[in-house]
Backbone as CSV, one residue per row, in Angstrom:
resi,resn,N_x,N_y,N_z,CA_x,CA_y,CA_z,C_x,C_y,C_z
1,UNK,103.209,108.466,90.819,104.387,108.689,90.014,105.258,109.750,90.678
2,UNK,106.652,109.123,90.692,107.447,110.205,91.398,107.512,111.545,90.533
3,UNK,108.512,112.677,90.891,108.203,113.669,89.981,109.500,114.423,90.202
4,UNK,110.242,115.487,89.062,111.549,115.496,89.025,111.391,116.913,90.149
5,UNK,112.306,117.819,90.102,112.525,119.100,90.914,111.782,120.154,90.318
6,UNK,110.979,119.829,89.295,110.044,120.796,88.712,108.697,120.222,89.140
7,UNK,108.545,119.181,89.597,106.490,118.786,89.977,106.291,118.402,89.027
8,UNK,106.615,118.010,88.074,107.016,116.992,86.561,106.720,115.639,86.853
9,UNK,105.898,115.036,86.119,106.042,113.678,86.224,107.355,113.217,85.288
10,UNK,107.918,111.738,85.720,108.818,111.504,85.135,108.266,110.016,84.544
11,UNK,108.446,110.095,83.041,107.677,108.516,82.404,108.793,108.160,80.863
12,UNK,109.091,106.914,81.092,109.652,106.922,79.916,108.387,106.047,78.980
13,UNK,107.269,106.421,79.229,106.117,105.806,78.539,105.852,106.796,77.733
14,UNK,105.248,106.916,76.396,104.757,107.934,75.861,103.082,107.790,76.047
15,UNK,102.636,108.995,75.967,100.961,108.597,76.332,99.919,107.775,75.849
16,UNK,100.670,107.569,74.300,100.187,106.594,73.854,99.887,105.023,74.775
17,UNK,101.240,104.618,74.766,101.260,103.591,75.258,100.823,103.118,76.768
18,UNK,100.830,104.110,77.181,100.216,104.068,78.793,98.887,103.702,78.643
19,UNK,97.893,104.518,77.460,96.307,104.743,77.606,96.418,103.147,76.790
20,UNK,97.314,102.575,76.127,96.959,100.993,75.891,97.023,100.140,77.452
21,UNK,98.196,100.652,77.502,98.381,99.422,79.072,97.355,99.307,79.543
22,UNK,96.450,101.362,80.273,95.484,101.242,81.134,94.122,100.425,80.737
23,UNK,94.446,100.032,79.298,93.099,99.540,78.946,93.149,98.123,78.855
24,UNK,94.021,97.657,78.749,94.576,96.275,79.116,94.372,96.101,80.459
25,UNK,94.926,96.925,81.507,94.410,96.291,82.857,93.439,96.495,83.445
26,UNK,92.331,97.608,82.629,90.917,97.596,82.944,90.044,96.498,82.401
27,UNK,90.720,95.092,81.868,89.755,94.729,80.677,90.397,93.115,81.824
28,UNK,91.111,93.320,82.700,91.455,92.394,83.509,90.679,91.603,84.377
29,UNK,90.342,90.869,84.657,89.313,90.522,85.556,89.860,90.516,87.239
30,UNK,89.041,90.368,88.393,89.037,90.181,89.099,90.315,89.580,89.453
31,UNK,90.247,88.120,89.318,90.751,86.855,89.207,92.522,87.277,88.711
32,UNK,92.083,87.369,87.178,93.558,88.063,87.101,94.633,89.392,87.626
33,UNK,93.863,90.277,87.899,94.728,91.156,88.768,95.304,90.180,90.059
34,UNK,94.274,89.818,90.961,95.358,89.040,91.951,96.114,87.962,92.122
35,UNK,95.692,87.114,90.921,97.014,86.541,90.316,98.493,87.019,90.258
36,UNK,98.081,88.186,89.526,99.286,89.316,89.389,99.862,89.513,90.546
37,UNK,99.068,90.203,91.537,99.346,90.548,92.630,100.603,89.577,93.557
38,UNK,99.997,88.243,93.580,100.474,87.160,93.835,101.952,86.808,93.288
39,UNK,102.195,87.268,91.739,103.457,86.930,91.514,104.017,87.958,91.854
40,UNK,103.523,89.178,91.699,104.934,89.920,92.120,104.969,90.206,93.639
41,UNK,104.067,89.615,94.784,104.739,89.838,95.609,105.316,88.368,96.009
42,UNK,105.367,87.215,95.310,106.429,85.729,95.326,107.760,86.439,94.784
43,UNK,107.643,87.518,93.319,108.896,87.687,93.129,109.952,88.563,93.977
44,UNK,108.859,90.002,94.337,109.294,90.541,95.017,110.639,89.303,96.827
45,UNK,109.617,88.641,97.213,110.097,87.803,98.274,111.253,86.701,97.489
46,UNK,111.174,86.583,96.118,112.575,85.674,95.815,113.656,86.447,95.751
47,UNK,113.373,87.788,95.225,114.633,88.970,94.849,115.499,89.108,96.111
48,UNK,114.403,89.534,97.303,114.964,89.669,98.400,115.454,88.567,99.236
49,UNK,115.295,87.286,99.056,116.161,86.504,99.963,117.111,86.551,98.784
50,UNK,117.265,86.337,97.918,118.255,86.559,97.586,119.583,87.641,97.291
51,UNK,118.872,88.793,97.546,119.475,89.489,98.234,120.581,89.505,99.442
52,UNK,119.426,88.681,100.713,119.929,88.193,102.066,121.535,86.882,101.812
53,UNK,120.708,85.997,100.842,122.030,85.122,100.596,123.477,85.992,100.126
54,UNK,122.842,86.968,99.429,124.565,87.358,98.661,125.085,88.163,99.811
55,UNK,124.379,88.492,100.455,125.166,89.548,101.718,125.621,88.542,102.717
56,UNK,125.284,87.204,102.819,125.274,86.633,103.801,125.319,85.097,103.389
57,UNK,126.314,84.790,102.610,126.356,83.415,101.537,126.793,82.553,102.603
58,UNK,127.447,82.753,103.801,127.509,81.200,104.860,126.182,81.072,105.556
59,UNK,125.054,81.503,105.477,123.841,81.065,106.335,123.370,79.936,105.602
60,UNK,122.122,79.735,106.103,121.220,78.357,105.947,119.838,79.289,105.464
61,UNK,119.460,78.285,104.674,118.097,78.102,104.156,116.958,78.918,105.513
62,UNK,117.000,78.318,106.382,116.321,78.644,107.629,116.778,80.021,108.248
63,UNK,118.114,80.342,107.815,118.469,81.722,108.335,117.958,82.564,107.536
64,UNK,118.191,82.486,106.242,117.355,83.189,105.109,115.827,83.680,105.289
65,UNK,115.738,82.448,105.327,113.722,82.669,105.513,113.642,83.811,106.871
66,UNK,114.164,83.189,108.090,113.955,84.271,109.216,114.437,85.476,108.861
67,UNK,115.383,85.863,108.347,115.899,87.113,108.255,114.950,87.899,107.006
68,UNK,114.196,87.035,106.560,112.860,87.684,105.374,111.790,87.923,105.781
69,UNK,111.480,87.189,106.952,110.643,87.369,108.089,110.595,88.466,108.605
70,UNK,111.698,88.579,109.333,112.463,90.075,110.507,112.429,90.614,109.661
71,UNK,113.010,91.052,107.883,112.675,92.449,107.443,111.325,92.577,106.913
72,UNK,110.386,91.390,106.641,109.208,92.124,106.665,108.084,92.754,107.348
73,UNK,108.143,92.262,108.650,107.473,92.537,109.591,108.347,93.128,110.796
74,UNK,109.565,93.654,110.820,110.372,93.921,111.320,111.413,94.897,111.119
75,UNK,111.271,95.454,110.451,112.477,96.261,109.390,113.287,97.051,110.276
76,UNK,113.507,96.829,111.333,114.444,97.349,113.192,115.589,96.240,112.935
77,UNK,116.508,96.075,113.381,116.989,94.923,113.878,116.485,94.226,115.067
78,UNK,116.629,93.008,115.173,116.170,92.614,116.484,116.989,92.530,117.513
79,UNK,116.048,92.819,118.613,117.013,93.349,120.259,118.055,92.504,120.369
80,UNK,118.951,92.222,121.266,120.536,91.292,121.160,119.365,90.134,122.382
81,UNK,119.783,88.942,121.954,119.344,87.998,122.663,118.244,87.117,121.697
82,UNK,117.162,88.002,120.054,116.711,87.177,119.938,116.908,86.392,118.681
């Protein structure tokens, strides 16, 4: 948890509701946490090409994907030529 200019945590959770969540995702199985896992990093990867499209609405489908590629494993630009 990030924390403000005092070493403060910052939560708009009250403690209540946190010690429910944590017990909800301790009561998770195996199986379902990486399920989870799974959608949010599909959503995470839909947010961001779409991202790429609005910055860049004349490319292609195929430019998209590569350029999701290059920033994930790549987050440099790539050298001129590739």
């Amino acid at each position: 948890m990030r924390g403000n200019i005092f070493g403060m945590g910052i939560s708009d959770t009250t403690s209540e509701a946190a010690a429910i969540q944590l017990r909800i995702e301790r009561a998770k199985t195996g199986e379902e946490r990486l399920i989870e896992a799974f959608e949010m990093s599909l959503f995470m990867r839909e947010l961001s090409a779409a991202g790429i499209r609005d910055a860049h609405p004349d490319w292609t489908e195929a430019q998209v994907r590569r350029e999701l590629l290059r920033f994930a494993f790549l987050p440099d630009p790539l050298p001129p030529g590739l």
